[in-house]
Every structure is written in structure tokens, then in C-alpha cells.
RODO-2510 file (C-alpha; in nm, 4 decimals, decimal comma):
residues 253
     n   res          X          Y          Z
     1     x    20,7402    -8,1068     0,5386
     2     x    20,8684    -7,7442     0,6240
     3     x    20,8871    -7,6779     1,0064
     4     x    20,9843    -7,3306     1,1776
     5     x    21,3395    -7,4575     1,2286
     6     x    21,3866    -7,5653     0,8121
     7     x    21,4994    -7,3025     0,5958
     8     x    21,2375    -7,3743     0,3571
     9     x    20,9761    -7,2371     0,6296
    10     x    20,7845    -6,8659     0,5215
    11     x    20,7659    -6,7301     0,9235
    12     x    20,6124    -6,3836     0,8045
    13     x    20,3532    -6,5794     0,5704
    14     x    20,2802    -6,8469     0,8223
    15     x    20,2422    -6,5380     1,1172
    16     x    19,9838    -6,3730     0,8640
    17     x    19,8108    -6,6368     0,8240
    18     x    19,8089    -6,7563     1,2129
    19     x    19,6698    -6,3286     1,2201
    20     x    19,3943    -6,4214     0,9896
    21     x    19,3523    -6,7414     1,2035
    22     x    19,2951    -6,5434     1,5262
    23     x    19,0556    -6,2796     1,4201
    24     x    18,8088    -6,5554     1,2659
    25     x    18,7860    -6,6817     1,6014
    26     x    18,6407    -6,3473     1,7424
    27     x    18,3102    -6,2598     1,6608
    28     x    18,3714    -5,8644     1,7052
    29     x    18,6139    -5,6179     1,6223
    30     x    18,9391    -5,6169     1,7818
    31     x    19,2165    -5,3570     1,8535
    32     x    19,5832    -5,4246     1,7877
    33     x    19,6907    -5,5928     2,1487
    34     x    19,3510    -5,8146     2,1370
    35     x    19,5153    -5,9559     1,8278
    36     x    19,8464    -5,9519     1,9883
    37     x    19,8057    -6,1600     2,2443
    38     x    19,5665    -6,3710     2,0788
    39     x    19,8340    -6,4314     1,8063
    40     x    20,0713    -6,4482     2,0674
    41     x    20,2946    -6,2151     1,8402
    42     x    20,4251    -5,8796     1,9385
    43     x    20,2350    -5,5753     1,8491
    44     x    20,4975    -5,4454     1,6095
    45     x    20,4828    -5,7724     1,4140
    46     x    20,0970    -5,7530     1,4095
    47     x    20,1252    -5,4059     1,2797
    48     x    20,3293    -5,4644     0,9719
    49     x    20,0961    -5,7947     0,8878
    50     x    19,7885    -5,5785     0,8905
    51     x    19,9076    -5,3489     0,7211
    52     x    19,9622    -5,5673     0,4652
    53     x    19,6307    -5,7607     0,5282
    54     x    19,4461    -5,4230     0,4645
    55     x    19,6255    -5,2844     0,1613
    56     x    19,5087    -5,6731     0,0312
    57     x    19,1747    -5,5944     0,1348
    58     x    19,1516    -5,8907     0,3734
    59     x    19,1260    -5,6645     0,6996
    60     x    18,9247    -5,3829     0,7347
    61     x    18,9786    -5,1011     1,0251
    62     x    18,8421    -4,7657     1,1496
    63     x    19,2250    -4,7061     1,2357
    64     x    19,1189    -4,8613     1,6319
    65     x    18,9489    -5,1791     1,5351
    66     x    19,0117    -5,4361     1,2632
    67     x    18,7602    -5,7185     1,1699
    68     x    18,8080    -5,9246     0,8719
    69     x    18,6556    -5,8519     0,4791
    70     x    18,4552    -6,1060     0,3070
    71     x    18,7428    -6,0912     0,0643
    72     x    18,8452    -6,3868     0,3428
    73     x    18,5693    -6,6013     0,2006
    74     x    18,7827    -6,6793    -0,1073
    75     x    19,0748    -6,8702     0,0985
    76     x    18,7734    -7,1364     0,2460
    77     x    18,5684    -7,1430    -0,0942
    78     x    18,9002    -7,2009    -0,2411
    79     x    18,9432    -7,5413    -0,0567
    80     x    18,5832    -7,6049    -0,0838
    81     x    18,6304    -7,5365    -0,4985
    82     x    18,9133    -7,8545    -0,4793
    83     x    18,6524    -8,1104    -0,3315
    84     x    18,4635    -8,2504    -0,6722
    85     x    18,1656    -8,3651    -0,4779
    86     x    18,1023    -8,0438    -0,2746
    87     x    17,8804    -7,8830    -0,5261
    88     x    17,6692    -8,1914    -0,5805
    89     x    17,6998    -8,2718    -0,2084
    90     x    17,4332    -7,9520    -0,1188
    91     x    17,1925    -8,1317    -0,3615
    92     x    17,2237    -8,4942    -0,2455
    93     x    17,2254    -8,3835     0,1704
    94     x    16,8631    -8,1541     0,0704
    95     x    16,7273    -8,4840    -0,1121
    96     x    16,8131    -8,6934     0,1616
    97     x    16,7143    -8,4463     0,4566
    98     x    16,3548    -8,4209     0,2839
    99     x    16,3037    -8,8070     0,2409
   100     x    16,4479    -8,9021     0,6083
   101     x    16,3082    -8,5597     0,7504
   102     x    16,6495    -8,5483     0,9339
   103     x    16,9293    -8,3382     0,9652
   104     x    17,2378    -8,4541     0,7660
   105     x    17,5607    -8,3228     0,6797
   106     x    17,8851    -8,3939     0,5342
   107     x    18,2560    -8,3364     0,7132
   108     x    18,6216    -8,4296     0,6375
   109     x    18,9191    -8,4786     0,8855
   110     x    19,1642    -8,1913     0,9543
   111     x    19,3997    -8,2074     1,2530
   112     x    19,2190    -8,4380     1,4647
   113     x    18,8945    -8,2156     1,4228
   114     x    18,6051    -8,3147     1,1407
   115     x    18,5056    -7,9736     1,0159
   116     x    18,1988    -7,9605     0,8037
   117     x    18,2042    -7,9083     0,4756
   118     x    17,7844    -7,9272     0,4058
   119     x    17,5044    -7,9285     0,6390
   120     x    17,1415    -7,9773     0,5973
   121     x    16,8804    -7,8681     0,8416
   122     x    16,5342    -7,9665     0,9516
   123     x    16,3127    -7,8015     1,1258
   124     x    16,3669    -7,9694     1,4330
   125     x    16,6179    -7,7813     1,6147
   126     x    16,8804    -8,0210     1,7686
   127     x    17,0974    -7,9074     2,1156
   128     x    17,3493    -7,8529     1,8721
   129     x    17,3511    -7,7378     1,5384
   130     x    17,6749    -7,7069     1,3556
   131     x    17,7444    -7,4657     1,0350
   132     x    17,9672    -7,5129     0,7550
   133     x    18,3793    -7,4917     0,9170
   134     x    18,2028    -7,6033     1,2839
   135     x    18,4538    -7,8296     1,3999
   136     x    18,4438    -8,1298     1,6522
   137     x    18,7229    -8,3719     1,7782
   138     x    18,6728    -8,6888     1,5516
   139     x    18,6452    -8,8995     1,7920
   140     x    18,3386    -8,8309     2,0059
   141     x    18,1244    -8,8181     1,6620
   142     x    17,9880    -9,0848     1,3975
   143     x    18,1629    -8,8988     1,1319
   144     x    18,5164    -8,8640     1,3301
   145     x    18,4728    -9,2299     1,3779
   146     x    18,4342    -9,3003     1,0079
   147     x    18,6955    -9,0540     0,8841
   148     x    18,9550    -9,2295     1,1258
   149     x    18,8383    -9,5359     1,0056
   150     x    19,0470    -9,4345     0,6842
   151     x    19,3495    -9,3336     0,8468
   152     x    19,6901    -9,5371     0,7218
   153     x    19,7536    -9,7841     1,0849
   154     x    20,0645    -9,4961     1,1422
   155     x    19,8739    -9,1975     1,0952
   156     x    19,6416    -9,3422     1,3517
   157     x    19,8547    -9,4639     1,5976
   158     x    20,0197    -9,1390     1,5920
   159     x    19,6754    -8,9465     1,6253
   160     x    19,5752    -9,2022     1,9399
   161     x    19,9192    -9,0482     2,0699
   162     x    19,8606    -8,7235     2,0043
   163     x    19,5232    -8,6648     2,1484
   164     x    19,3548    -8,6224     2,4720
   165     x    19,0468    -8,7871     2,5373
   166     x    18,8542    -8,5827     2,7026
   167     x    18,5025    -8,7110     2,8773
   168     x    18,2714    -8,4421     2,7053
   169     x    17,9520    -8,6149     2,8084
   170     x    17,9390    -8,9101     3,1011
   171     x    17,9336    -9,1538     2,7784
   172     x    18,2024    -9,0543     2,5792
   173     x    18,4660    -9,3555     2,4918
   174     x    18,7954    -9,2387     2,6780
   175     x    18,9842    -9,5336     2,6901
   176     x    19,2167    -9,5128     2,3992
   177     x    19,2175    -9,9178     2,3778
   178     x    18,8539    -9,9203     2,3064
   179     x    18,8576    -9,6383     2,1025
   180     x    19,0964    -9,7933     1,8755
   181     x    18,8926   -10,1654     1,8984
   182     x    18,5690    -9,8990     1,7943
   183     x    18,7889    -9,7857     1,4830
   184     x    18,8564   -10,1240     1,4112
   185     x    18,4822   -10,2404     1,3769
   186     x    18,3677    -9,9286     1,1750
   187     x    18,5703   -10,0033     0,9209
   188     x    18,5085   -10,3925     0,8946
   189     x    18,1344   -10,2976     0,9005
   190     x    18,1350    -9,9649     0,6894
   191     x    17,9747    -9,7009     0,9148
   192     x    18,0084    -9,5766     1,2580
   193     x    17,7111    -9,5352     1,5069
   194     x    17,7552    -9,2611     1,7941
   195     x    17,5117    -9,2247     2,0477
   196     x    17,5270    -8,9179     2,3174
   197     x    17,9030    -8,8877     2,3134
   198     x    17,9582    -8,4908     2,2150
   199     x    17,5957    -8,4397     2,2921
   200     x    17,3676    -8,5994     2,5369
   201     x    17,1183    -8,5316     2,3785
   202     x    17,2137    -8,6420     1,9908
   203     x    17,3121    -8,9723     1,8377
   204     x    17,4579    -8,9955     1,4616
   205     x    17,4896    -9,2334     1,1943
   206     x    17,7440    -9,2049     0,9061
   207     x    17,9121    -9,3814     0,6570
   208     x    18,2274    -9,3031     0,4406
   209     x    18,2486    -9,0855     0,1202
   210     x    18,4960    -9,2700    -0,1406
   211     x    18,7348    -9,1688    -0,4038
   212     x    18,7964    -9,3941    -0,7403
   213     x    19,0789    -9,5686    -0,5470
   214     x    18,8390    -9,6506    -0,2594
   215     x    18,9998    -9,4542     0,0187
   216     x    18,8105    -9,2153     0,2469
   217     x    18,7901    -8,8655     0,1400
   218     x    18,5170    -8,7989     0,3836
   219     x    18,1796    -8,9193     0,5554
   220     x    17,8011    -8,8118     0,5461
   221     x    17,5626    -8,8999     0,8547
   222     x    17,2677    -8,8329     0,9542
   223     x    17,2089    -8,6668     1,3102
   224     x    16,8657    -8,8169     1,5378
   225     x    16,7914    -8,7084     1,8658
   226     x    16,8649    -8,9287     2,1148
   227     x    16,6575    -9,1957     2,2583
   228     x    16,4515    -9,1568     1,9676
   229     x    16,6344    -9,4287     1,7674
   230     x    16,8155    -9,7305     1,9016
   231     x    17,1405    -9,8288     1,6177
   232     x    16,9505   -10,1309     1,5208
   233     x    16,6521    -9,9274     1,4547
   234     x    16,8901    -9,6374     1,2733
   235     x    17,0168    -9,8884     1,0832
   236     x    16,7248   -10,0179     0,9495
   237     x    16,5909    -9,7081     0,8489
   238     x    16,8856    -9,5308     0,6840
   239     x    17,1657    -9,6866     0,6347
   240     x    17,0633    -9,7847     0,2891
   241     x    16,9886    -9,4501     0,1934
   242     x    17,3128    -9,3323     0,3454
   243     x    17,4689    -9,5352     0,1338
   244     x    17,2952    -9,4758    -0,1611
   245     x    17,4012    -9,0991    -0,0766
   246     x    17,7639    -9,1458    -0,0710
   247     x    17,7656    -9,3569    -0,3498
   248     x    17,6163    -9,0257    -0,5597
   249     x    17,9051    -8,8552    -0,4272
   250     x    18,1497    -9,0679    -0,5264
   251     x    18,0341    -9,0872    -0,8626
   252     x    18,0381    -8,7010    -0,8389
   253     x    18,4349    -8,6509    -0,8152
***
């Protein structure tokens, strides 16, 4: 792996893309020190990269303000493209949303964070209701819980290392002990049951998404309000079907 130190590291390329990075994050126009010190890059170097961003037509600008082109769309859809199952995944999550009459959605792991990848809505609006590229830290989430599941013993011990715990609701699991002991149990029993841990006012079931060789690729769930459903109760009532649902995706890669 290529690090800034290696010779084999691309600093211009990996600046541009940490410029990109930066201005996604805003959702108005910004000037040239906004991006700057965002970036944490000096101006000069910003200059030159959007320069080059705009004569790419990735960055637009009134020659005050840049903001980013839809042209940026094609670097996400790109990764989206790799996944086999995301097309089918749209279908499965709006056949399952309209037979549970629940919100569902489907995520993968990326630096600690699940992003999501495929979201379906009901009407009922929930406290929080993520979009496709929302990200949340793995593991306060049924999802999170499931994708670290999958993680090689290492790759998770080094992830328990490398992340802070932090107490986002009064239930959230920060002891790292019985975080790892929850990790253990979700992937004896398959799925991962979260109940007011990001949100105090959601709970969310999910089980794994498999490739041919069995490993996690990533998980579906479905999101309940909470206190509506106890996990026995979720369990009953869709598990199966959540199961039945990643087992279409599989079949879909």
C-alpha cells in the first residue's frame, strides 16, 4: 500500500482528490480560502488543482465561487457500477419495503463508517433518514454490526484500536470488550439487532449480503421505530424475509 512517504505515492492526485473531497462536504458555493482551509492546503496549491478540476469539467465557478458539476456523479456511480447486486438491490429493497411496510436499505463498510449504497423509504418519516453515501460509524448500527461481523480477526482488532467509541445516545455499547463479545454473537447467529444506539428513537435489524465464497460484501436491514418492536418480536416478523432478500442478492452478483 502507497503512503505519502513511498515513492510510489501521486501527492498532486491524492490533494485533488482530498479538493473534490472537501467541497462535497459543503452544501454551497465556496471561494478559494473556504476550500483552503478546509483542504488544509495552501491557496496556491488549491488554485492550480481547480484549475485543472474546471478545465475537466468537475468544478464549476463564476471566477469567486466554485461548487462541484454533476460530471462528479460519475466517480460514485462508478463504484456503485462494480457492485453486481446494486442494480437488482433497488428492486429487491422496494419489494421488501412494500410487503414489511418498512424502511430498508442496504450499506457496505468503508473506513470504519457503513455508507449506504440503497435505501428504501416509507411513508413514515423516521428521526433519521439517511440517503444514498449517508454514512454512520459501524458500530452504533445493525448493519455496522453485521459488516464487522465479516472482518478477518486482524482487521478487527485493528479497527477496535483504531476507533473511539463515542456514547451517541445514553445506550450506545462503549465498552470495546462488549462490543467485540456483540461481534462475536452476530456472526454465530447471522444478523445483528440494534436498538436506540445512533438514534433513540430507531432500532434496526440486518443480516449479511454474501459473495459465492461466502464472505460479507455487505448487509441489508430493515429500520422500526423504537419501542414499537421488541428483537424477539423483529425477529419473528422479518428475519425470514431478510433473509430471503439477501439471498436474491447474492444470487444477483
Amino acid at each position: 500500500m502507497a503512503t505519502p512517504e513511498s515513492e510510489s505515492f501521486v501527492r498532486t492526485f491524492a490533494r485533488g482528490l482530498r479538493v473534490i473531497e472537501v467541497m462535497g462536504q459543503s452544501t454551497s458555493r465556496q471561494n478559494m480560502a473556504q476550500i483552503s482551509e478546509a483542504a488544509q492546503l495552501p491557496r496556491t496549491v488549491v488554485r492550480r488543482l481547480l484549475l485543472t478540476l474546471i478545465d475537466l469539467g468537475f468544478v464549476g465557478t463564476d471566477d469567486k465561487d466554485y461548487w462541484l458539476t454533476p460530471k462528479v456523479l460519475r466517480l460514485g456511480m462508478t463504484y456503485l457500477y462494480t457492485l453486481p447486486f446494486w442494480r437488482q438491490s433497488q428492486l429487491v429493497l422496494e419489494e421488501l419495503g412494500t410487503r414489511i411496510k418498512q424502511s430498508c436499505a442496504v450499506s457496505v463498510l468503508d473506513d470504519g463508517d457503513i455508507v449506504y449504497i440503497q435505501r428504501f423509504h416509507t411513508k413514515r418519516i423516521l428521526a433519521f433518514s439517511p440517503s444514498i453515501g449517508s454514512r454512520l460509524p459501524a458500530y452504533s448500527v445493525s448493519m455496522g454490526r453485521v459488516l464487522l461481523s465479516g472482518l478477518p480477526a486482524e482487521q478487527f482488532g485493528a479497527y477496535l484500536d483504531a476507533t473511539e467509541l463515542t456514547a451517541l445516545t445514553p445506550h450506545t455499547v462503549t465498552d470495546k470488550k462488549k462490543l467485540q463479545k456483540i461481534i462475536t454473537h452476530v456472526r454465530e447467529q447471522g444478523y445483528s439487532w440494534s436498538d436506540a444506539e445512533y438514534d433513540e428513537s430507531i432500532c434496526g435489524l440486518a443480516v449479511p449480503i454474501r459473495d459465492a465464497q461466502g464472505h460479507i460484501v455487505a448487509a441489508i436491514n430493515v429500520s422500526l421505530i423504537s419501542g414499537e418492536f421488541t428483537e424477539e418480536q423483529a425477529r419473528a416478523e422479518f428475519l425470514p424475509l431478510l433473509k430471503l432478500a439477501a439471498s436474491r442478492l447474492k444470487q444477483a452478483r
